[in-house]
N, C-alpha and C positions, 0 to 999 in steps of 0.2 A: 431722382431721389424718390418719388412718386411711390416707384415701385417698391424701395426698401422699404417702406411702412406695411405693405402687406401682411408680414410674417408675424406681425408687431401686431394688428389686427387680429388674424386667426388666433392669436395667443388672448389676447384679451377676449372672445369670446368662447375660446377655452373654458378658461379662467372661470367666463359668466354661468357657463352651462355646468360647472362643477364637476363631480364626478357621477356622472351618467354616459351612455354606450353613446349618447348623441358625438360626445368628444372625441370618442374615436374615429364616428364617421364625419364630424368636420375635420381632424387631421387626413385619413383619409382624400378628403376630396379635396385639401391643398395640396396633399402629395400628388394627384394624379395631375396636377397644373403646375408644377413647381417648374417639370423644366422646361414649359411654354414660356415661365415668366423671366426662366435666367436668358432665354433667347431674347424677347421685347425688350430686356432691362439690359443687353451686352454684356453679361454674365455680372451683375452687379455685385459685388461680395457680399450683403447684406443677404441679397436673395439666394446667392448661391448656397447662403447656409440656413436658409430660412425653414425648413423642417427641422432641424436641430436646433435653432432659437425656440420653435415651437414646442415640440417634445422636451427637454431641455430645461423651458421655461414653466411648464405645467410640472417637470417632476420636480422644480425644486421649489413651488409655491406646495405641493402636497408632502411635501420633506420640511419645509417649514411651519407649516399647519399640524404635523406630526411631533415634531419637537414641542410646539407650543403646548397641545394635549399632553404632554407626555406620554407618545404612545408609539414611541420611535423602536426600530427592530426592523430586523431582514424577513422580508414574507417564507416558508417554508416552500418552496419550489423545488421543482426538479434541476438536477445538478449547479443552481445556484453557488452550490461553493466553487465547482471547477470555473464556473463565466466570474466567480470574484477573483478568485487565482489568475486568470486570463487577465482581468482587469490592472490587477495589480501588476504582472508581467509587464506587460503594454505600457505602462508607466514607467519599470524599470529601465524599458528601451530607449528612452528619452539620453539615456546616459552611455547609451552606444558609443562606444570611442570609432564608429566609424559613421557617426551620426551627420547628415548632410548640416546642419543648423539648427537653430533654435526653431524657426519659423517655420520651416518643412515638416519638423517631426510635430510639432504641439498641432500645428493642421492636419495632421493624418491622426490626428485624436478624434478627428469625426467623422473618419472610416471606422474607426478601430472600436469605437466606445460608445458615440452620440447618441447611435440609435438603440441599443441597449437596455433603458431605460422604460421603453417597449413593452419589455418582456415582463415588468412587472407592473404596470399600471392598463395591461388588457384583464386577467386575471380579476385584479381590482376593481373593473367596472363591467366587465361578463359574467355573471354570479346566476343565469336560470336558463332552462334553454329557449324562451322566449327571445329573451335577447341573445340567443347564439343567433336564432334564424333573422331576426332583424338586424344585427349586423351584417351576415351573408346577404342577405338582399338589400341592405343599402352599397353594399359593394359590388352588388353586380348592376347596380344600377349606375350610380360614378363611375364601371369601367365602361358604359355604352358611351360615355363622351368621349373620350380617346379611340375609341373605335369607330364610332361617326365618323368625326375629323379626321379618322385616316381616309378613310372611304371616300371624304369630300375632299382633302386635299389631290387623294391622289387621280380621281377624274380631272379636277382642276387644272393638274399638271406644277410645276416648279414654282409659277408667278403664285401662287395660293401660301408658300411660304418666303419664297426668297424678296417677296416683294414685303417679305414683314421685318427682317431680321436682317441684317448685313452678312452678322454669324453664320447665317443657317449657309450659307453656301460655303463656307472652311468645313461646317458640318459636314456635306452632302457630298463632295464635289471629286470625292475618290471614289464612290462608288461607280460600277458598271452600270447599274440604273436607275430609272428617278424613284427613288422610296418618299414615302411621305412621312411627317415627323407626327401626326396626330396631337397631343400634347405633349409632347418628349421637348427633350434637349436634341436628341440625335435621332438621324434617320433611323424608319426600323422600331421607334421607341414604344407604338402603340402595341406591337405583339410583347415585349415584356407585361404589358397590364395585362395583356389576355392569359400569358401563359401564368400570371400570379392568382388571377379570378376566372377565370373557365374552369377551374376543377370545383370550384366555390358555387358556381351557378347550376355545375349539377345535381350537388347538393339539393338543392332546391327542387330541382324537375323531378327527382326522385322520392322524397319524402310524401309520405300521407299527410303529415301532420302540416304541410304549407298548402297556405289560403290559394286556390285555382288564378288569383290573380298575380300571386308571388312566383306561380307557375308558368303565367304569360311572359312576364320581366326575365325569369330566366330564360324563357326561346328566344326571345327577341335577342339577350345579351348573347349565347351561345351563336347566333349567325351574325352577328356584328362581329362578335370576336375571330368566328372564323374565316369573315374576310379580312379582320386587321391580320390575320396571320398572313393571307395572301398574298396583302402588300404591300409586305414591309418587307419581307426578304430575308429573315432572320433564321435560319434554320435550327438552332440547338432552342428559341425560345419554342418550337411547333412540336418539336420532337419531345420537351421538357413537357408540356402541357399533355401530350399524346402520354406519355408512361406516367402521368400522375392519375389520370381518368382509368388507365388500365388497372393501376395497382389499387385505384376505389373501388372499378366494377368488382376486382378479385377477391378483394378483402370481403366487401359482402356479399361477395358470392359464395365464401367460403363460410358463412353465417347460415346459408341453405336460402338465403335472398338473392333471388335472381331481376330484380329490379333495376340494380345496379349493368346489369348487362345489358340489358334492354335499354336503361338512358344511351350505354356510349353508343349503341348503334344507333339510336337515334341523333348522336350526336356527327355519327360517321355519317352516315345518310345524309342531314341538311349540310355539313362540309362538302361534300361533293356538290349539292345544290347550290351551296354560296359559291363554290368556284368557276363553276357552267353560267351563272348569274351574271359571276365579277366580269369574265370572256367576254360576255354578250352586249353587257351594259357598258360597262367602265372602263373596259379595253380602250375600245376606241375613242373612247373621250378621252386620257388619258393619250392615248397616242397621236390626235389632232394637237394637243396640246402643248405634250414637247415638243414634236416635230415644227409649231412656232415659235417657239419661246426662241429666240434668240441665245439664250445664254445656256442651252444644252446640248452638253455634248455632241458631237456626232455617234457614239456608243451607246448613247442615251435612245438614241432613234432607233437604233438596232438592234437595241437588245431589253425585254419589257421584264419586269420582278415578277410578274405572277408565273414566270417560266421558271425560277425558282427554287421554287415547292417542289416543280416535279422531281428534282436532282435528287430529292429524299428516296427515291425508288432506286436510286445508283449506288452499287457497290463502291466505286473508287471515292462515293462522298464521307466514305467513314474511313478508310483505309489512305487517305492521305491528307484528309483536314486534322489540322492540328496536330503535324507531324514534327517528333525531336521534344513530346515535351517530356518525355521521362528525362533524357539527355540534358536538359537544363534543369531541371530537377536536383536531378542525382549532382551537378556539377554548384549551381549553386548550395547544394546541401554540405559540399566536402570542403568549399571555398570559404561559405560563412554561414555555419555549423547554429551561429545565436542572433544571426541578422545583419545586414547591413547598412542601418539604420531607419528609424522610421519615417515615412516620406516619399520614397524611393520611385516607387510603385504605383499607378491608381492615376486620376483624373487631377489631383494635385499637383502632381510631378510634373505634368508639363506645364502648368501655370507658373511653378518655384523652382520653373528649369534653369534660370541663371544664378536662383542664390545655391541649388544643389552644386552646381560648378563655378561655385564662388573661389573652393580652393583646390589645389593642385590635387590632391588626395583625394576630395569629394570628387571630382571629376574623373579621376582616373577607375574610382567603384563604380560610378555613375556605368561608364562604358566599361568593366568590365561583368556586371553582373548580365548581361544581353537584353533583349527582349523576349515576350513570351505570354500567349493570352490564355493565363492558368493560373485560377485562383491558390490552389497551391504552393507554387511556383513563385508569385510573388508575395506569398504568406512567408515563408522562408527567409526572402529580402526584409520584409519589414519584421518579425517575430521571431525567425529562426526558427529552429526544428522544435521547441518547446512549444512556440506558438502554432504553431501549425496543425500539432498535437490535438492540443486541447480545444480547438477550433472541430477539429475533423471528428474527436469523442464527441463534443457538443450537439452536433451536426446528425450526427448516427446516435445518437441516444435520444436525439426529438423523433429519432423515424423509428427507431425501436420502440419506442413509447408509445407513441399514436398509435402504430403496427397495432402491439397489443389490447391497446383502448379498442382498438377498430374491433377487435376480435371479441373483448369479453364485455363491453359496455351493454346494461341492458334498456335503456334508452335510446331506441332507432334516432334520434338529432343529433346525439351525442358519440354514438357507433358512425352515422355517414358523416359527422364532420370531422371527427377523427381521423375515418380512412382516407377523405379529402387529403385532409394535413397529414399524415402518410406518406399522399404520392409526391404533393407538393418537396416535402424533405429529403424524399429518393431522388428525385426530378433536383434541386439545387443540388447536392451531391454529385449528381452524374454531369453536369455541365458546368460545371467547376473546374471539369477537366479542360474544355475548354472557351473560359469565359471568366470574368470575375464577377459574381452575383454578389458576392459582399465586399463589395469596395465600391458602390456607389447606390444610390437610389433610384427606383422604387423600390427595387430588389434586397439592397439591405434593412431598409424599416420595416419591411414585410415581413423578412422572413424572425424579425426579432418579434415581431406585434403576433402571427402566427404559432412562433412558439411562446407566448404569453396566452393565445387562443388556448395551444394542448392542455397549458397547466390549468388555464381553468376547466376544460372539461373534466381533465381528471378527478379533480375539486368536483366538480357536481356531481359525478358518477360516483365518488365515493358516501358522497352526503344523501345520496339520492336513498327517499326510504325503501325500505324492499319490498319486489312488485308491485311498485305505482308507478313503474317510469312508461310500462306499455300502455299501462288504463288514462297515462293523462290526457287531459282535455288538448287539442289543438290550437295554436295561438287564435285569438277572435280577430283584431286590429292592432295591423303591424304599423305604424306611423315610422320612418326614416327622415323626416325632418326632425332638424334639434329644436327640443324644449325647454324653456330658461328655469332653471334650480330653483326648489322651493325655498 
């Protein structure tokens, strides 16, 4: 029980620090530990929803503090009414007549909703571009700890986690090779943070206006990240991080800023140095390792993750991964047009797999909707074709929107974090096809908190007086520790 207090914690010092960016970066920094702790804790239910206790808990003591004022109302945002429509729907679905239970579907309320909440209290407390770049470097700084820890796990070998977690080996124990869990819940888990914050931290390297030490913090994080990508094995997160740094260098390249091109080579250049590095160093430590460990595989000896990566250079790795998903698409679209209840789908399901096939009828949808690792695909199952919809509008209107911010913002912090979040929303788009990035964490608070970032840039760019956004002075002293409310 130790560990369900955690969340309960982080909330109260929320709470303490009020509304300041520090809040974000302490949610933040327990999202990048949350799914260490559902491993330590044996997926404790307390913890498993312990960033939505958080988030959750701070948006309904500042909905409460709002009512009190009388100063209650929906902030003006961008497509706000379509995500209240969405919200509203999602509710509707509760009433699926092909709905697995009660318990299934009101727990996939925190795929569906929880993080949400997000998108309108970053806004809220990002209001200068002081605090745009001090958040971006307090996040590239929280993501070198998941990337550490993969780095050291995975020299370490299996005994580095399976000697912590009983879990971590039902986690691990299909794959072909030893991945390290870094702070995740799952093998693999440290290149999600990198593929959410490497386009964040070049940010950084590329602006004028960030202090030469904010500048150091992003090299360091950009070759830690690019070993967590090495190995952990994941290829749609390398490939997601690769097309979001693209579509930044473009966008302000397309500005007549060639700055932006010069970071990603400098980001491809140390990538190939951290991988000549990982070979040399970690390899073999990593491979002394397994090869004792008693409890891995014999495939585990024969076959190393940092070999990988390479397969991204193979044709047949896009021409036959994630093959048949239009085919379930199209098949669950004809079958159950408005959803087949909520629940179905996601990380929940197999925990609420025997009350889903509690009854004859839930069981027989259960198997007949199939399998399928496509965020669409099981948006369908839980939402239906309306949900789906307005998920996929949502989704393409953060990336058109930033898009154009990238382009017309005349505030260089505000134009690269813009194109940043850009790439990052093309990049969740495109592996969606296959993957589900919003149906579980880090990847769904992000991307809500994220697009909470665009709306407030937009907010500053529009507020921003005209020509003082180039003449302004550069941050002096970025502090990333939280400081308690006056």
């Amino acid at each position: 029980m130790t560990y369900a207090v955690l969340p309960f914690l982080v909330l109260a010092l929320c709470l303490w620090l009020g509304r300041r960016t520090s809040t974000l970066i302490v949610i933040f920094a327990y999202l990048s530990v949350e799914g260490f702790l559902k491993l330590l804790s044996n997926y404790n239910p307390v913890v498993h929803v312990g960033i939505d206790v958080v988030v959750l808990g701070v948006a309904a003591w500042w909905a409460l503090e709002a009512v009190l004022v009388q100063r209650t109302g929906i902030p003006r945002l961008p497509w706000v009414r379509l995500i209240g429509i969405f919200a509203i729907w999602v509710l509707l679905e509760l009433a699926n007549p092909y709905s697995p239970g009660v318990l299934p579907s009101v727990a996939s309320l925190k795929t569906h909703l929880a993080a949400i909440p997000l998108y309108f209290m970053v806004p809220a407390l990002v209001k200068d571009r002081r605090e745009v770049v001090r958040l971006l470097l307090a996040l590239t700084l929280i993501a070198c700890m998941p990337y550490a820890a993969a780095l050291a796990q995975y020299a370490l070998g299996p005994a580095s986690v399976l000697d912590l977690s009983q879990r971590a080996w039902e986690n691990v124990s299909y794959y072909h090779e030893w991945r390290p869990f870094g702070t995740s819940a799952v093998a693999g888990g440290a290149s999600v943070m990198a593929f959410l914050f490497t386009p964040l931290a070049l940010v950084l390297l590329l602006l004028r206006e960030v202090p030469p030490k904010a500048r150091v913090v992003a090299l360091i994080s950009l070759v830690l990240g690019a070993g967590a990508f090495i190995v952990s094995g994941v290829r749609q997160t390398t490939l997601g991080a690769l097309l979001a740094m693209l579509v930044l260098a473009g966008l302000l390249a397309s500005r007549g800023r060639s700055r932006g091109v010069v970071a990603l080579v400098t980001v491809l250049v140390l990538s190939v140095g951290t991988y000549l590095a990982v070979e040399a160093v970690l390899r073999p430590l990593s491979t002394e390792a397994v090869s004792t460990d008693p409890r891995s595989p014999d495939i585990w000896r024969r076959q190393d993750v940092t070999e990988r990566i390479l397969t991204l250079a193979q044709r047949g790795t896009y021409l036959q991964s994630r093959a048949g998903a239009l085919q379930v698409i199209t098949y669950r679209a004809t079958r159950f047009p408005f959803g087949a209840g909520l629940g179905r789908t996601g990380s929940g399901a197999g925990t609420l797999l025997n009350q889903i096939r509690s009854t004859p009828q839930s069981a027989r949808i259960q198997q007949e909707i199939l399998w399928a690792d496509n965020y669409y695909a099981d948006m369908i199952v839980e939402t239906g074709i309306p949900g789906v919809v307005m998920m996929f509008v949502v989704m393409a209107g953060f990336l058109v929107g930033s898009a154009r911010l990238a382009r017309s913002a005349g505030d260089p912090v505000v134009a690269a974090a813009a194109a940043s979040l850009a790439g990052v929303f093309l990049a969740f788009l495109v592996i969606s096809w296959g993957s589900q990035p919003l149906q579980g964490n880090p990847t769904l608070a992000a991307f809500w908190a994220f697009a909470g970032l665009f709306a407030a840039l937009q907010r500053m760019e529009a507020n921003a007086p005209a020509g003082d956004a180039e003449a302004a002075p550069p941050p002096a002293e970025l502090r990333v520790l939280p400081q308690p409310a006056r």
